[in-house]
N, C-alpha and C positions, 0 to 999 in steps of 0.2 A: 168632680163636676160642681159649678156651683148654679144658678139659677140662671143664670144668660144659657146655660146650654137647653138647646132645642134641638133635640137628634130628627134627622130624618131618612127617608131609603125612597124617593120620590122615581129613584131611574127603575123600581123594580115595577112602575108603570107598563115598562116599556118588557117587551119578552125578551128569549134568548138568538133572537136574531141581531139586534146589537150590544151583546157583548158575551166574555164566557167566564164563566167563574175560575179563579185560578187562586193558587197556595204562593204564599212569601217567602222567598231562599230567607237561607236560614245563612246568618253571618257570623262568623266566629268573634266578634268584637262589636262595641257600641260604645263609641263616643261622642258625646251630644256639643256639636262647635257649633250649632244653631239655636235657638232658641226664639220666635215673634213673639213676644209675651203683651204684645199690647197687642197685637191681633185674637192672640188667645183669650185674653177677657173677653174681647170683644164678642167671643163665639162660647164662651163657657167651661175654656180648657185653660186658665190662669192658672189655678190652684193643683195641677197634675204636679206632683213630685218630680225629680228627675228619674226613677225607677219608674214611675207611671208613664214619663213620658218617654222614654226607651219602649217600656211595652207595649204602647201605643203606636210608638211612631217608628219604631225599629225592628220590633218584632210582631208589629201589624195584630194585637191581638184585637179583639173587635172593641168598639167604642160603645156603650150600651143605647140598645134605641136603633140604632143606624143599620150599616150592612152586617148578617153575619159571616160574609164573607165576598174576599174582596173580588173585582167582577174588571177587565180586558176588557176595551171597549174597540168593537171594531167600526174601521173607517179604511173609505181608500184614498186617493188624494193624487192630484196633479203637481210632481215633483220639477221643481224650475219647467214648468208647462210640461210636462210628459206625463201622461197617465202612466198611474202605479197599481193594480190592483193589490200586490204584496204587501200592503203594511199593516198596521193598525196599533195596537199599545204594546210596544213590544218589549220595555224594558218597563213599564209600569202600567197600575192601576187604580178605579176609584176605589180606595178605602171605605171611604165613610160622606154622608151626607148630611149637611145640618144649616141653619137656619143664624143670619146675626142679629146684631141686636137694631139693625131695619127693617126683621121680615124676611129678607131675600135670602134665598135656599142658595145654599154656595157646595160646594164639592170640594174634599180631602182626595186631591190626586196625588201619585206617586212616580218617581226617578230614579230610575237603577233599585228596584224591592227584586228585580228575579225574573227568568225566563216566563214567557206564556206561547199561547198558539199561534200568535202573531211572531214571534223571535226570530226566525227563519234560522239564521248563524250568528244572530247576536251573542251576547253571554248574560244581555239583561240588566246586567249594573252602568252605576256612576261612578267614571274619576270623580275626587276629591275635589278637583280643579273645575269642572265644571258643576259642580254645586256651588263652589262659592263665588263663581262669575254669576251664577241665578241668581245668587243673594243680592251680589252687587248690582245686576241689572235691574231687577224689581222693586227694588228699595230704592234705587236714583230714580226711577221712571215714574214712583209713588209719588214721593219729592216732587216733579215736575207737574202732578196733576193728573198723570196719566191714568186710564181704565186700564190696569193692572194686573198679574194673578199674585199673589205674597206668597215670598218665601216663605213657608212657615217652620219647619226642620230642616236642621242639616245633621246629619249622625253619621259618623267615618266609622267606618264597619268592618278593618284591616285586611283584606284582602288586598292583593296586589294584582294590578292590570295589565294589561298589555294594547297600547295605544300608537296608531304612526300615527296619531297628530301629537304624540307627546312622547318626552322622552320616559320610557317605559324602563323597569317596572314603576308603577303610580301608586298612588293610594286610592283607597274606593271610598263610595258615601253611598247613602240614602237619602232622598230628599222629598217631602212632604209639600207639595205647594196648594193652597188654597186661593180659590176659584169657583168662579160664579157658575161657570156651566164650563165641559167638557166637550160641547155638542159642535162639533167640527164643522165646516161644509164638505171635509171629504166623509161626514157620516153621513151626508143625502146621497153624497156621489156613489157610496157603496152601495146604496142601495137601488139607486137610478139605475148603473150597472148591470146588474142582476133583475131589472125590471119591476121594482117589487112595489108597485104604487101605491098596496096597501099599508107595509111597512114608511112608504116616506109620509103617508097621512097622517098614520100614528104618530110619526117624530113631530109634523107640524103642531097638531096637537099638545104634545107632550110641551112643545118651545111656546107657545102661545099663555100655554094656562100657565108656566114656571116663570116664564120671563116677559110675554107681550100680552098679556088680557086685552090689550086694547086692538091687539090684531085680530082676532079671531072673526070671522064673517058667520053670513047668513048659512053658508056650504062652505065645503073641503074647498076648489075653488078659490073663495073668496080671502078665508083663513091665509091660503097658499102665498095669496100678494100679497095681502099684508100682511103676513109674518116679512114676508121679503124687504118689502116698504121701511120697515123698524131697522133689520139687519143690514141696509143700505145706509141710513146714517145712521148707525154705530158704527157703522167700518169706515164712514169718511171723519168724523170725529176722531175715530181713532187713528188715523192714517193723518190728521193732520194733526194730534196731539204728537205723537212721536217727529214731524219736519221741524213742530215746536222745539221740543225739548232737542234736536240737533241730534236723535237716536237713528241708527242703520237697524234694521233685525237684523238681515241677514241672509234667514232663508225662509219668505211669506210663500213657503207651498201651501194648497188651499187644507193639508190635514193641520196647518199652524193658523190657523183660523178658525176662530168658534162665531156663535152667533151672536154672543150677548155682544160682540164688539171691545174685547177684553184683549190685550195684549199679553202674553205667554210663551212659554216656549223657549230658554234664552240659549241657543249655540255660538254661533260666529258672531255675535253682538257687537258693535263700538258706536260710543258717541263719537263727537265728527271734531279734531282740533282746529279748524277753520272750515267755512261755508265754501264748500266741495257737493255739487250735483251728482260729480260720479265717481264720488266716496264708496267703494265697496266695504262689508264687514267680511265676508267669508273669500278665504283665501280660492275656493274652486269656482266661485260665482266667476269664470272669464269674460265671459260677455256684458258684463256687470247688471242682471239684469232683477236685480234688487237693490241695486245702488241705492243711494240716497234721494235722489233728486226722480228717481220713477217709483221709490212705493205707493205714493197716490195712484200710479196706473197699474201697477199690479195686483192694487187690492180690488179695483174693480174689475180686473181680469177674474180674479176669481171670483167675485162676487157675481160675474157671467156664469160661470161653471158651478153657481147655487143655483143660479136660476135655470140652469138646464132641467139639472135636474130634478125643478119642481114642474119642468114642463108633461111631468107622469099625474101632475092634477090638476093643472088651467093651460089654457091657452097660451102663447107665445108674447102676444101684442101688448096685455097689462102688465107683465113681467119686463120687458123691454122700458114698458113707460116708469116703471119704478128704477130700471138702472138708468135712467135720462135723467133722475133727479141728483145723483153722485155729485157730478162736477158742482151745481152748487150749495150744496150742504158741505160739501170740501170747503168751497172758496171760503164761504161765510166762516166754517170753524177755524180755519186759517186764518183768517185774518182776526179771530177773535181770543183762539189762542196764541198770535204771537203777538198781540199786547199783553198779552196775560203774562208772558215770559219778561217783559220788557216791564210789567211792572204800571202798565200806563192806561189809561181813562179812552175812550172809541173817542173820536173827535170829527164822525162822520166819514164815510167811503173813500171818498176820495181822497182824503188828510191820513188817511188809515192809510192808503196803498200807496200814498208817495212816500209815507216813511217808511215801510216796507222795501219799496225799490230801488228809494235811495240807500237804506240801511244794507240791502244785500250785496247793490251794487256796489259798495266801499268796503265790504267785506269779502269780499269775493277778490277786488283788486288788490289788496293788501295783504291778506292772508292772513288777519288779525283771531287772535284765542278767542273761538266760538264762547267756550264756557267762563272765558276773563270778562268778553264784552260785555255778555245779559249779566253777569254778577256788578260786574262797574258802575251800569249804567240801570240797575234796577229802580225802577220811582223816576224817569228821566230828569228832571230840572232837582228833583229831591238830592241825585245822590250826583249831583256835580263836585262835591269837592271830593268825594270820595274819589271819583273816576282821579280828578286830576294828584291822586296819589297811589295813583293806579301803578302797576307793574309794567304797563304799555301804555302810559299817561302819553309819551312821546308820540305815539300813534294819534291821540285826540288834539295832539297841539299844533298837527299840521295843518296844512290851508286846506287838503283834500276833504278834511273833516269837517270843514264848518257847515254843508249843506246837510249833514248829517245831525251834524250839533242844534240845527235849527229845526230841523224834524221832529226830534226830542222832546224840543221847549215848547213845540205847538201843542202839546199831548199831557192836559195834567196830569200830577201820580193817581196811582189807585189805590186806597189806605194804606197812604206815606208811613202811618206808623208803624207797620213792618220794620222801615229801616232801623228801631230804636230795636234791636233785636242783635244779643251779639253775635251772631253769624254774620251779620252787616260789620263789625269792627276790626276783620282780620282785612287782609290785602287779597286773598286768593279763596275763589270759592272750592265747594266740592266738588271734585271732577272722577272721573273715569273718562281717561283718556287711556290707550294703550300700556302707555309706560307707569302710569299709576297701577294699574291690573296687574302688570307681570311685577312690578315691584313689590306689591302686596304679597304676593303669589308667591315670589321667593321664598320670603321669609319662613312662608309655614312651609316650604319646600325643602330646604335648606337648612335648616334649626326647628322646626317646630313652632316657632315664633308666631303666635297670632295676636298680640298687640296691637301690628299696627293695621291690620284687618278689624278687630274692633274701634279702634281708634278711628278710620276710614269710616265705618258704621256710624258710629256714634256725629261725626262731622255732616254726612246723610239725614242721619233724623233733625240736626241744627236747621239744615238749610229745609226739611220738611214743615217742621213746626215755624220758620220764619217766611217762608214764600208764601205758605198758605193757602196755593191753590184753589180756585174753587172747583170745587167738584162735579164731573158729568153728570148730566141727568141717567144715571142707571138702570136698566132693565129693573 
């Protein structure tokens, strides 16, 4: 440990009504294919060894300071809108709690460590494959700006699987991701549930003094809305960073939702290869009712189904007026995050939303490369020669394009100097698209080959360090 580490154990606040203490399967192998190392300094875990970091992160020994033992968190959750009482951490747990170098208390959770009381017929682990689509999603979604959870380990632990979404037998892993809070909205819902108005007091409490101090009121009550108030725009920021970045989740049931407003979770994930509304990521979503073009309405679906279940400590009427405020803390972050994508300066509302309109409407008609366009056209008037030695130059040299092209040039860059950044000097940005993933995927499938997995990695952190992002205001 060096001196950035700041252990802490802040959820043992809270009693054994939301969570249970539980023991790490034991894996016959540890191979460390992950490593955050810049996240690690940032938390005080740089200088772990790789035997340190196996023990830590593969055979879950305790981190000193933190939990002595690791603790299931339970939650229920409306699954594609169907109540579930059955779920809660079923294939992982909170390891450890600690503190980065802003202050904010984050969480060491865990993916595929091992059965718990939640498991039902699970087996509790992770394919290999879905830890390293977590990497890839969290690390591109970083990239874009997004409130994030970071991958932080990935350790293949050689067990063999048995998957029908893959061809089985697989390889297994453990995955370590870090995270600001863990606090679901199906952990109100569990306890809305079972009526336990004392228990959701406690949790407001608990979300107030860790993540909203500016919430907390004169009474439970008061605390109750505004914790909601806060958790309302983080979920429309978040729901409009991800329309940004061109991200589907997949599957936003309300137990893949926390409060801080932190996106997590990564299963049926894809970005979008052209602006598609009703883009699905997950092959069983039929109704498509995670698509692309309705996560905004289904985060504040669930963010209805938070606020039920605070209605065990206020009233109805304030709670309602807090979800009235969604649509425009959405609109605003929308509109503010896709110039941010785009690379370009606000140039007033309405100059904002006719480039917008027109921008989507020409992509939308054409069916131009989502992740070619915003890399092309990053710094608008900045990167026009770029664009025009673009890989789909011929798309911007039509006639359709010119009300497009003058959309652009109404909108100065937002520090142009970015572009002098060589991520700007190739032809093709970083992408995960479909066929990018399963290509990656192969190779370590097939050969062992992880090259061009880190190769892919490393091309992610290019375009993190040069987009530059400005960052959410954070709980």
């Amino acid at each position: 440990m060096t001196v950035a580490y700041r252990p802490e154990h802040a959820v043992l606040e809270l009693d054994s009504r939301f969570y249970r203490e539980v023991a790490p399967a034991d894996f016959p192998q540890h191979a460390v294919r992950w490593r955050n190392q810049r996240w690690a300094e940032r938390v005080g875990l740089g200088a772990l060894s790789e035997a340190e970091w196996i023990a830590h992160f593969g055979k879950f020994d305790p981190l000193k300071g933190s939990l002595e033992t690791p603790l299931a968190l339970a939650y229920h959750g409306h699954q594609f809108q169907v109540y579930n009482p059955q779920i809660g951490d079923g294939r992982g747990f909170l390891f450890a709690q600690l503190r980065d170098d802003a202050g904010r208390l984050l969480d060491l959770g865990t993916k595929g460590s091992g059965q718990t009381p939640f498991s039902r017929s699970g087996d509790g682990r992770l394919t290999l494959k879905g830890g390293v689509r977590e990497i890839m999603a969290a690390s591109m979604l970083e990239a874009f700006g997004v409130y994030t959870s970071k991958a932080f380990s990935l350790i293949e632990t050689g067990e063999q699987l048995h998957r029908n979404d893959e061809p089985s037998p697989t390889r297994s892993s453990v995955l370590v991701r870090l995270s600001h809070s863990h606090v679901r909205f199906g952990t109100f819902q569990r306890l809305a549930h079972g009526g336990d108005a004392d228990g959701i007091g406690k949790l407001v409490e608990y979300c107030t003094r860790h993540f909203y101090p500016q919430a907390a009121g004169a009474d439970m009550a008061a605390s109750a809305v505004g914790l909601l108030r806060e958790v309302v725009q983080a979920t429309a920021e978040l729901a409009a960073s991800w329309m940004a970045a061109g991200f589907v989740h997949g599957v936003l049931n309300t137990d893949n939702m926390v409060v801080t407003g932190e996106s997590f979770d990564y299963g049926p994930w894809r970005f979008l290869p052209y602006s598609d509304p009703s883009f699905t990521a997950a092959y069983f979503d039929a109704r498509g009712l995670y698509a692309f073009g309705r996560q905004p309405s289904a985060a504040l679906w669930n963010l209805s189904q938070l606020a039920e279940s605070l209605t065990l400590l206020t009233d109805v009427a304030p709670l309602e007026q807090e979800l009235s405020r969604f649509e425009l803390f959405y609109r605003e972050a929308f509109r503010r995050r896709m110039l941010g994508t785009l690379g370009l300066q606000p140039a007033g509302e309405e100059a904002d939303l006719e480039l917008l309109k027109t921008l989507f409407g020409w992509m939308g008609a054409t069916r131009a490369s989502w992740p070619q366009l915003f890399f092309d056209w990053f710094g608008g008037a900045a990167s026009e020669a770029r664009a025009a030695a673009s890989p789909i130059a011929s798309l911007y040299a039509a006639p359709d394009f010119a009300p497009v092209r003058s959309a652009l040039m109404s909108h100065a860059p937002k520090r142009p100097e970015r572009l002098a950044h060589d991520y700007f000097r190739g032809e093709v940005p970083a992408r995960l698209l479909i066929e990018d993933v399963e290509s990656t995927w192969a190779e370590i499938a097939d050969s062992n080959n992880w090259m061009p997995f880190y190769r892919l990695m490393e091309r992610i952190e290019m375009a993190r360090e040069a987009l530059a992002m400005e960052a959410v205001k954070h709980p």
